[in-house]
MARTOR-339814 format. One record per residue (C-alpha): residue number from 1; chain; x, y negated, z negated. Coordinates in nm, 3 decimals, padded with zeros to 5 digits. Layout:
BEGIN
<site k="NUM" c="A" east="X" north="Y" up="Z"/>
...
REM end
This chain:
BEGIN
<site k="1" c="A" east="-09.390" north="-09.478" up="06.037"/>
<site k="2" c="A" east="-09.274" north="-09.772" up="06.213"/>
<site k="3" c="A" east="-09.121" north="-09.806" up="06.548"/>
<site k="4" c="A" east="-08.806" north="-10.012" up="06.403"/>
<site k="5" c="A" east="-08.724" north="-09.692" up="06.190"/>
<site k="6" c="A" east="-08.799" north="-09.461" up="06.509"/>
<site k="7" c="A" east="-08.530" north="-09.648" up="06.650"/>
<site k="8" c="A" east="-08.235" north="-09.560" up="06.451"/>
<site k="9" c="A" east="-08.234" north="-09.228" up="06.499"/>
<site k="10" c="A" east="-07.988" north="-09.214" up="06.771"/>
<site k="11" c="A" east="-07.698" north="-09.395" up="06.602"/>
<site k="12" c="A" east="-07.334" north="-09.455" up="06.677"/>
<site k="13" c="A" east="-07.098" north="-09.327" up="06.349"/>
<site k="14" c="A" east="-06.795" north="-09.466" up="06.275"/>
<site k="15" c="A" east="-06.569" north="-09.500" up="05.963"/>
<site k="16" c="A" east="-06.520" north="-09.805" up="05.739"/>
<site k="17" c="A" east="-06.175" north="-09.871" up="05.644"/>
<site k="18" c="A" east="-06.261" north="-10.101" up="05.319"/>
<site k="19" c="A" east="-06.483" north="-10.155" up="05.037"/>
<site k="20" c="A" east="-06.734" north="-09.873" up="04.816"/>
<site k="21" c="A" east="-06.843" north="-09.752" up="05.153"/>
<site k="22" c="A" east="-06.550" north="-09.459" up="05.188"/>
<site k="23" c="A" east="-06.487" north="-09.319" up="05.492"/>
<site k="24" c="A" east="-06.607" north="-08.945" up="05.625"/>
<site k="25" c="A" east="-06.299" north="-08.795" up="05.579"/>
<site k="26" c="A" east="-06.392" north="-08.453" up="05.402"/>
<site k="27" c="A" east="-06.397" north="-08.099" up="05.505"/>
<site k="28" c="A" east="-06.814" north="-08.101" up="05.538"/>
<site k="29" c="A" east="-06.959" north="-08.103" up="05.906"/>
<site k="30" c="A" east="-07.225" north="-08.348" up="06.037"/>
<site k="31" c="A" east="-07.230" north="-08.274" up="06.340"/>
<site k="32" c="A" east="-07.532" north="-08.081" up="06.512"/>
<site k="33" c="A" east="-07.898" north="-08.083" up="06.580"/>
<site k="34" c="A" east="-08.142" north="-08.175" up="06.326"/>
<site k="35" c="A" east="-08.519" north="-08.141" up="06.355"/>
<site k="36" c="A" east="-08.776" north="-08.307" up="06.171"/>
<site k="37" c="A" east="-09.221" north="-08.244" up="06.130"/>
<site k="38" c="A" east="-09.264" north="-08.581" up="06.332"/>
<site k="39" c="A" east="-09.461" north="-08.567" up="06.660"/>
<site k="40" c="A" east="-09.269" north="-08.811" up="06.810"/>
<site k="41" c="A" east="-08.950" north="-08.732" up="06.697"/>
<site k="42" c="A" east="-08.874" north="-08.369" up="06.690"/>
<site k="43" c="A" east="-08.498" north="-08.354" up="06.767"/>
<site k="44" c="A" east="-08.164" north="-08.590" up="06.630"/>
<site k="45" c="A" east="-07.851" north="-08.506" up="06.817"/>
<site k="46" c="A" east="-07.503" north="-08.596" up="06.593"/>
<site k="47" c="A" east="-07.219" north="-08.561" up="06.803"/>
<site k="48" c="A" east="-06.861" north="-08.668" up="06.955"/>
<site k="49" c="A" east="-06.804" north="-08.899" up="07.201"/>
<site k="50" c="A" east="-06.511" north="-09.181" up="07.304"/>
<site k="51" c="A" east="-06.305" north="-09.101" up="06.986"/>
<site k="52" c="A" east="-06.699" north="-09.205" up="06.803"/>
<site k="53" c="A" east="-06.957" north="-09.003" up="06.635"/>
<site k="54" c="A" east="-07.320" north="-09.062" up="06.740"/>
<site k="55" c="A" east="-07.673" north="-08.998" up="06.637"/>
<site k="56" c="A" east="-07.878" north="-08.974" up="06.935"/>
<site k="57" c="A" east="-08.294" north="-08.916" up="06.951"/>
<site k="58" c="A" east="-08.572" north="-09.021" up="07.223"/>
<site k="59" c="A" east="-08.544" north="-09.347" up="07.062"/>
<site k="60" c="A" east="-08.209" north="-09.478" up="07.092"/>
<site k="61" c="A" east="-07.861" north="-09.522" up="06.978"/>
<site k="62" c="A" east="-07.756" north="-09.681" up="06.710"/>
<site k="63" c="A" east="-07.433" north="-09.772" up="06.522"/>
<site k="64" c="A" east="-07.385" north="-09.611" up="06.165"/>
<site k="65" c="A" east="-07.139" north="-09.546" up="05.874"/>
<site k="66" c="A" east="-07.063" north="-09.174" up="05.657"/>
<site k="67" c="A" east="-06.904" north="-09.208" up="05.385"/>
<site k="68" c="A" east="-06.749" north="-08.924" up="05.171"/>
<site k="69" c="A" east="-07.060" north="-08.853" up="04.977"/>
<site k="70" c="A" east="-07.236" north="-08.818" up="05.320"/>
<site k="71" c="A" east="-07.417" north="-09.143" up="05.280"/>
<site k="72" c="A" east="-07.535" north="-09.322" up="05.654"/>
<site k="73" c="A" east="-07.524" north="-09.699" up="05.669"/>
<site k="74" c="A" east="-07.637" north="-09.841" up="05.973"/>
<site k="75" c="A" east="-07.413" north="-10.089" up="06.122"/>
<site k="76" c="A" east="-07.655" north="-10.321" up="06.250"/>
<site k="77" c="A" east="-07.753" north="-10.566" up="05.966"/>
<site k="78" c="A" east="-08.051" north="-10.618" up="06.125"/>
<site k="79" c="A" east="-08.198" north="-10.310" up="06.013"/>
<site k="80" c="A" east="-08.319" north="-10.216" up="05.671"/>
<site k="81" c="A" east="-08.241" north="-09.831" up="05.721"/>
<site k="82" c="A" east="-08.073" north="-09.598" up="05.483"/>
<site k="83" c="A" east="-07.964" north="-09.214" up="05.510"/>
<site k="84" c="A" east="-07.793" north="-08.923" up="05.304"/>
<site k="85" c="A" east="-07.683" north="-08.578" up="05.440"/>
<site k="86" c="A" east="-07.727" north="-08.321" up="05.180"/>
<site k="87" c="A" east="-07.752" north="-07.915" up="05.118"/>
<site k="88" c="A" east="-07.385" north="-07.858" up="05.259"/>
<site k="89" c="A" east="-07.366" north="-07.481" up="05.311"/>
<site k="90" c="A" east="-07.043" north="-07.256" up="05.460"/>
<site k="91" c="A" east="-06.911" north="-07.621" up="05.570"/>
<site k="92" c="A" east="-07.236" north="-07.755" up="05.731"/>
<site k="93" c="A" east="-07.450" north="-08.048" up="05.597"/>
<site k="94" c="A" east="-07.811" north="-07.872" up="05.633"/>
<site k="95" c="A" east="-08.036" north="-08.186" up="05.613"/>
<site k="96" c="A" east="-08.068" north="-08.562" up="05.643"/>
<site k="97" c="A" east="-08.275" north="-08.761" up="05.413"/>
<site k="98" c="A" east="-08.364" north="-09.147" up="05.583"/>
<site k="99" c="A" east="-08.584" north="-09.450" up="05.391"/>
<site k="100" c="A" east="-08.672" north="-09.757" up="05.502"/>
<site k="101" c="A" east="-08.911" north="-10.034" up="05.305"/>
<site k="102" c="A" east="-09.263" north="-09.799" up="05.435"/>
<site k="103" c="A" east="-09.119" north="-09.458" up="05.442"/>
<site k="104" c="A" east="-08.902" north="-09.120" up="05.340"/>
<site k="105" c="A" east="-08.841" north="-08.853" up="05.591"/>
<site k="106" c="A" east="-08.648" north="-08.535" up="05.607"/>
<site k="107" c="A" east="-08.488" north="-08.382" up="05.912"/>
<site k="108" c="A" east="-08.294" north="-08.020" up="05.871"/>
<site k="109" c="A" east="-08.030" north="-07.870" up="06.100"/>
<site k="110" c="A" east="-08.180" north="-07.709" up="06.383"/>
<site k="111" c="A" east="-07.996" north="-07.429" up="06.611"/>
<site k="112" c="A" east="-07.759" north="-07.566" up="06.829"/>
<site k="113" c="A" east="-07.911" north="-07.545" up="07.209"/>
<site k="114" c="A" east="-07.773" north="-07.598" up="07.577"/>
<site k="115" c="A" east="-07.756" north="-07.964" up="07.702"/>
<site k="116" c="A" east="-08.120" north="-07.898" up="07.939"/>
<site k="117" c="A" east="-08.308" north="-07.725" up="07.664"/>
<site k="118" c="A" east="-08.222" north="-08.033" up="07.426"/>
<site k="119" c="A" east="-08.360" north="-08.329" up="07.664"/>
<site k="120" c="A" east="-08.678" north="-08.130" up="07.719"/>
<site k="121" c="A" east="-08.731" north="-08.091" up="07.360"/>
<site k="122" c="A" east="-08.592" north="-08.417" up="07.281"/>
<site k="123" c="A" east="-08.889" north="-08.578" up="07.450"/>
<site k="124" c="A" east="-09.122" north="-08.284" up="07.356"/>
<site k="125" c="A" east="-09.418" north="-08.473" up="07.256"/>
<site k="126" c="A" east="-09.739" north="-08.586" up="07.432"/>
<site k="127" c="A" east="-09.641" north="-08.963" up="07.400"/>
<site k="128" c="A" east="-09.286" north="-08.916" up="07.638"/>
<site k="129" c="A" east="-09.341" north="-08.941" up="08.001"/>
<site k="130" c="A" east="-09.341" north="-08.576" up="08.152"/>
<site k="131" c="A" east="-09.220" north="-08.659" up="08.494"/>
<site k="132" c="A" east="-08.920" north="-08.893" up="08.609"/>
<site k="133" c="A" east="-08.842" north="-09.025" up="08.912"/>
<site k="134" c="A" east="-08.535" north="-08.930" up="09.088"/>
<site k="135" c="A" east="-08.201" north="-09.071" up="09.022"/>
<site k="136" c="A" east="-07.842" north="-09.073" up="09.095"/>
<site k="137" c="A" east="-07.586" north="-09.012" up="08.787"/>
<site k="138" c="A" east="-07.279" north="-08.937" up="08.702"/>
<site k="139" c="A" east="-07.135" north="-08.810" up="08.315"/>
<site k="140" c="A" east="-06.948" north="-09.136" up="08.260"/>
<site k="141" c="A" east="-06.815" north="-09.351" up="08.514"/>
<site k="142" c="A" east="-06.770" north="-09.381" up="08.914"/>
<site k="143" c="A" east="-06.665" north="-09.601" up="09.198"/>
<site k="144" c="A" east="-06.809" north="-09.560" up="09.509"/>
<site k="145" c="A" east="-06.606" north="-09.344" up="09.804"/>
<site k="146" c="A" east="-06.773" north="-09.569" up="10.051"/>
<site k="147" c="A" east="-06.451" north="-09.766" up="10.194"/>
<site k="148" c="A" east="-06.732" north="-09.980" up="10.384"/>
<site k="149" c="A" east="-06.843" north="-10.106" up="10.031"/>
<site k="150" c="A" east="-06.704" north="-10.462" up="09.910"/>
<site k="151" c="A" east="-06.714" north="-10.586" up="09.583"/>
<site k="152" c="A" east="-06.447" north="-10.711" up="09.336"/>
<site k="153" c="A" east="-06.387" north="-10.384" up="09.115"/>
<site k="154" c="A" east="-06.175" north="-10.562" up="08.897"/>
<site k="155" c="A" east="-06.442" north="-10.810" up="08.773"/>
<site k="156" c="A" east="-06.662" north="-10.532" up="08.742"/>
<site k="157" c="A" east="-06.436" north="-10.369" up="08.498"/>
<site k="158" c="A" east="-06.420" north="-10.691" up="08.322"/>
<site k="159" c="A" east="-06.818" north="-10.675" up="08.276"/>
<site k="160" c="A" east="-06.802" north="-10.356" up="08.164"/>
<site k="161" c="A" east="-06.563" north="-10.418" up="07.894"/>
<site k="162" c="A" east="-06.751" north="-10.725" up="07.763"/>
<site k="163" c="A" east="-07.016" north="-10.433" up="07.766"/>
<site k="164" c="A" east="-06.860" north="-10.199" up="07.503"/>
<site k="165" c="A" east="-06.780" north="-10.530" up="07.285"/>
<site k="166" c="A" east="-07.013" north="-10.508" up="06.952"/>
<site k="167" c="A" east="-07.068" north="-10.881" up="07.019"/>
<site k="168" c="A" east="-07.120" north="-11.117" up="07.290"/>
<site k="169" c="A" east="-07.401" north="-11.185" up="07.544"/>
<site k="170" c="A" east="-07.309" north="-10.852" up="07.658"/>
<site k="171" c="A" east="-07.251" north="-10.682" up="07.374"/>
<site k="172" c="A" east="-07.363" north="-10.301" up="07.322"/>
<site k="173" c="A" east="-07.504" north="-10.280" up="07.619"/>
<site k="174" c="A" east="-07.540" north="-09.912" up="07.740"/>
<site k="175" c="A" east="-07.517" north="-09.882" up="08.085"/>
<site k="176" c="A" east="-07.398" north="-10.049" up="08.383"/>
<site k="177" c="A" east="-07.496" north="-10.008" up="08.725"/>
<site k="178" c="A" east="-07.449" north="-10.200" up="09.075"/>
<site k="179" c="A" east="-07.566" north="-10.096" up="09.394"/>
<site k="180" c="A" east="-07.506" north="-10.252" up="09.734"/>
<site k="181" c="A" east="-07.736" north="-10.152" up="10.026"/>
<site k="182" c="A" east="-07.940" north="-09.928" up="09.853"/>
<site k="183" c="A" east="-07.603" north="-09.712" up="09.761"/>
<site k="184" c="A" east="-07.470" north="-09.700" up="09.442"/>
<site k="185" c="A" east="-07.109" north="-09.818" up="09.400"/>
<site k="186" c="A" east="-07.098" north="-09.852" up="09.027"/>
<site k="187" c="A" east="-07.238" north="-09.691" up="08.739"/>
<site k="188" c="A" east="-07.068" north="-09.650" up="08.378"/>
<site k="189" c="A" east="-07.247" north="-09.570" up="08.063"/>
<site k="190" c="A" east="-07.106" north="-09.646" up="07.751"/>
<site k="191" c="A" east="-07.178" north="-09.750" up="07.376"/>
<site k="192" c="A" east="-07.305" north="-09.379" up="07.306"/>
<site k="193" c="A" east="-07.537" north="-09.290" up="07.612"/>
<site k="194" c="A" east="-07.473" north="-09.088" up="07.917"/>
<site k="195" c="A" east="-07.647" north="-09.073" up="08.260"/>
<site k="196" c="A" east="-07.879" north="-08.755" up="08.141"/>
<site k="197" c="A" east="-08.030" north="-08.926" up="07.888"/>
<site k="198" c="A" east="-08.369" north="-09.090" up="07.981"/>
<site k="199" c="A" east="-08.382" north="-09.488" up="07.884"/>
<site k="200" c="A" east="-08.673" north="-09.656" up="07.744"/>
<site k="201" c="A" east="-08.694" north="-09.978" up="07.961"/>
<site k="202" c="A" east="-09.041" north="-10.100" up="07.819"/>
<site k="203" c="A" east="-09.011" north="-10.505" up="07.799"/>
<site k="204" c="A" east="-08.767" north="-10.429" up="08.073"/>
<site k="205" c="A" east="-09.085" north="-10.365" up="08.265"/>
<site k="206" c="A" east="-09.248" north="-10.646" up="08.246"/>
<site k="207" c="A" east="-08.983" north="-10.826" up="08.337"/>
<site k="208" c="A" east="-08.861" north="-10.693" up="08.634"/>
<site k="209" c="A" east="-09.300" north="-10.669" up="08.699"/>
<site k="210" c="A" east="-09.281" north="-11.059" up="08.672"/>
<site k="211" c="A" east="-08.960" north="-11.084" up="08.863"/>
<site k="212" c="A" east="-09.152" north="-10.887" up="09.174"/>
<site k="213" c="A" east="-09.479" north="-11.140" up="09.180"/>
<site k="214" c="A" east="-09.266" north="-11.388" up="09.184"/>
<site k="215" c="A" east="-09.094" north="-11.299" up="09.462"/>
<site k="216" c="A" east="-09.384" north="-11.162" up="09.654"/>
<site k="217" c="A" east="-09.559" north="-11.541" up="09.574"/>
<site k="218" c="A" east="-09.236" north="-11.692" up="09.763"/>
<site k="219" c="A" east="-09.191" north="-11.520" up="10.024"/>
<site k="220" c="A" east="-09.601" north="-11.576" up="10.086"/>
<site k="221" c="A" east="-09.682" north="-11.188" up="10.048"/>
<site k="222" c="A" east="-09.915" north="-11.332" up="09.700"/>
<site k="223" c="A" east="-10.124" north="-11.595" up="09.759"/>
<site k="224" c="A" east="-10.160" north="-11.634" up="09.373"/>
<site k="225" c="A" east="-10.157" north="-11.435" up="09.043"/>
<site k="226" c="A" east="-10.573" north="-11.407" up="09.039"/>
<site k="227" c="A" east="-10.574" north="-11.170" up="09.343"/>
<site k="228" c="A" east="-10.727" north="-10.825" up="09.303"/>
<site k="229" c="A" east="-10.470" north="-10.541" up="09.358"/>
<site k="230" c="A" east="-10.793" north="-10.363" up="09.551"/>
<site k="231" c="A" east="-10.752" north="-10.684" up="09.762"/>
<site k="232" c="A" east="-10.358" north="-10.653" up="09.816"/>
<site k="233" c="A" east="-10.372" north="-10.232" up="09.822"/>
<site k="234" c="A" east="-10.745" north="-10.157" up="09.956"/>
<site k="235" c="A" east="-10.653" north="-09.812" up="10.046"/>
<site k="236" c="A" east="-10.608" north="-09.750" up="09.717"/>
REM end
């Protein structure tokens, strides 16, 4: 199974207005919890959220279309990944069938469970980190109370709003969040995700790895990239 189709599995679903592709606009339910025999991915959330519907898993979230034969469409032309609820019983799809070009998986609708029994078992799987480090959050968005904090909230809006744009440099970006002297004085998440939800940052950290030598190198904390961390942290 490959990684790209791991990470469609927490998708955004909308409605199309035009063409074959008919909107969701039946009596039949979608949303729930669906569970599937994958190791890595044992739960997919469907739910409500900002007047969308989303599909949420430890992998992501992701943009996709229903249509009134419970077909799924991802929005994203960039991926190759098809779906089909089926076995609709007392009003409830029971199951999801997804393909893409190396696989076919089933998931089937789970018991619904409270919002800290989910993330655990979400993320129940020997290849999620167990542990996270602590964090400030808020459900959607804030500003700080701070009146000794200044910053120009009305360009931050603006950011955020080129955030929740499906296009752009900034385009569906999922979370925003400034702070100013180790405080936080902004955070919004949008696009889908909320501040409980963990966030894979992987390249991210490399980055933002790269970003630190560098800065150690300037400011002459580094004397190059060859040295020895038991040289630089001996008492480790």
């Amino acid at each position: 199974m490959s990684r790209t189709l791991f990470a469609v599995f927490v998708l955004t679903v909308t409605s199309l207005t035009s063409g074959c592709f008919e909107p969701q606009n039946n009596a039949i339910k979608f949303h729930g919890i669906y569970t599937t025999e994958l190791a890595n991915l044992p739960l997919i959330q469907i739910y409500h959220q900002d007047d969308r519907d989303y599909l949420r898993s430890a992998w992501g979230v992701f943009a996709i279309d229903v249509s009134t034969q419970g077909a799924i469409k991802v929005r994203d032309s960039r991926v190759s990944i098809t779906g089909q609820f089926g076995d609709a019983k007392h009003g409830e799809y029971q199951s999801i069938v997804f393909k893409d070009e190396e696989a076919i998986y089933q998931a089937t609708r789970h018991n619904a469970l409270p919002e800290h029994l989910l993330l655990d078992k979400m993320y129940d799987s020997p290849e999620w980190f167990t542990e996270v480090g602590q964090h400030q959050s808020c459900e959607f968005s804030t500003l700080s109370e701070n009146r000794e904090a200044q910053f120009d909230r009305e360009l931050i809006n603006e950011l955020a709003l080129l955030g929740e744009k499906s296009s752009g440099p900034f385009g569906k970006t999922n979370s925003l969040l400034i702070a100013q002297k180790g405080e936080i004085v902004f955070e919004k998440y949008m696009n889908g995700w909320q501040g409980a939800y963990p966030h894979s940052i992987q390249s991210v950290t490399k980055s933002l790895t790269a970003m630190m030598v560098g800065v150690a190198q300037q400011q002459g904390k580094l004397a190059n990239t060859q040295q020895k961390l038991s040289e630089l942290m001996p008492q480790y």
